[in-house]
C-alpha positions as CSV (number, residue, x, y, z in Angstrom):
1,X,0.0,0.0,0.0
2,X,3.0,2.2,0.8
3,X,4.4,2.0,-2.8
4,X,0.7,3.3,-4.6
5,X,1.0,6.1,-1.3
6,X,3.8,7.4,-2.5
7,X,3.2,6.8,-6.6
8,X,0.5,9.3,-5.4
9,X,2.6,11.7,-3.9
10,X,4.9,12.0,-6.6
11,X,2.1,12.4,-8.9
12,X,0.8,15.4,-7.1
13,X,4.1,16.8,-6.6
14,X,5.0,16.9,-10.2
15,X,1.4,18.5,-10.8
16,X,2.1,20.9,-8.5
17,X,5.4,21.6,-10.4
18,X,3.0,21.7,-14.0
19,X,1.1,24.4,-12.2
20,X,3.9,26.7,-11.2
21,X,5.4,26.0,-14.9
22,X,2.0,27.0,-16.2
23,X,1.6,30.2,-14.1
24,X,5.2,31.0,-15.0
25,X,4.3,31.0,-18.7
26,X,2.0,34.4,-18.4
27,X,5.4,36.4,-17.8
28,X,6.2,35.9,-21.2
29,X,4.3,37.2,-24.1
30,X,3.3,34.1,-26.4
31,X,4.4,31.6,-24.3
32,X,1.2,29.9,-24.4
33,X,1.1,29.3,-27.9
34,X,4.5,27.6,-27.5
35,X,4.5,23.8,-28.3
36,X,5.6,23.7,-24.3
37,X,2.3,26.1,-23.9
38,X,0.1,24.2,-25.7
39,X,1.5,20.5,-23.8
40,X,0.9,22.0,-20.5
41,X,-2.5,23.6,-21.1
42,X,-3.3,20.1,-22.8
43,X,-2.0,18.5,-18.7
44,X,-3.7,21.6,-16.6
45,X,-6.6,23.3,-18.2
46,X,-9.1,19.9,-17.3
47,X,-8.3,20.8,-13.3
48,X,-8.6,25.2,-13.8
49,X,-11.8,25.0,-15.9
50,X,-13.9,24.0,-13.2
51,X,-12.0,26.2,-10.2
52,X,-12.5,29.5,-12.9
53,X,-16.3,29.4,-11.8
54,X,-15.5,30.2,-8.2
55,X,-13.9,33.5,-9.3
56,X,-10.6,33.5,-7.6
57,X,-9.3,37.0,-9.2
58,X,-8.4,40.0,-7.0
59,X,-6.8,43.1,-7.9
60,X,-6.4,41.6,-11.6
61,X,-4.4,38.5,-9.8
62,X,-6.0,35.4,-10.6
63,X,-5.4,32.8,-7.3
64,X,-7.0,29.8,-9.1
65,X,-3.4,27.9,-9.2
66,X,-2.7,28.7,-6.0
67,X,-5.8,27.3,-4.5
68,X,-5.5,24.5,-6.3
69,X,-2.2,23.8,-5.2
70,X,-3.1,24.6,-1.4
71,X,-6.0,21.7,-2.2
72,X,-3.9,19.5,-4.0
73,X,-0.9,20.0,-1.0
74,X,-4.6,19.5,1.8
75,X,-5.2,16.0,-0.5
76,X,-1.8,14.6,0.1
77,X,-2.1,15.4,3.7
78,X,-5.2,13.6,3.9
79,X,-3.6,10.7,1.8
80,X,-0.8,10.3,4.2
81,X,-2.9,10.0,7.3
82,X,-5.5,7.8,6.0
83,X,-3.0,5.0,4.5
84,X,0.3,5.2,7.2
């Protein structure tokens, strides 16, 4: 059970790492139209779409990754209580 535990954990790191990568890419003009762009929009647009209903922008910041990321950080938490 350990090994899937920590497949998991991985898995959401790395995710985690997409989502700061993707963020990243608004600092440069046209960087979403990159073949890197369009890969990790392909990998991270499926989990924003559904968190850019709540309306997480303030002050023209949009804290949609971030809350995902404090969800997807709340998840492994959870994970590593339930299975150790």
């Amino acid at each position: 059970m350990t090994v899937i535990l920590q497949i998991l954990l991985q898995l959401i790191r790395v995710y985690n790492y997409l989502l700061v990568a993707y963020a990243l890419l608004s600092w440069f003009p046209g960087a979403y139209h990159s073949w890197i762009g369009q890969l990790l929009s392909g990998i991270v647009e499926p989990i924003l779409k559904p968190f850019r209903s709540l309306n997480l922008q303030f002050a023209g910041i949009d804290f949609t990754i971030f809350a995902i990321i404090i969800g997807l950080n709340f998840l492994s938490q959870i994970l590593v209580k339930v299975f150790v």
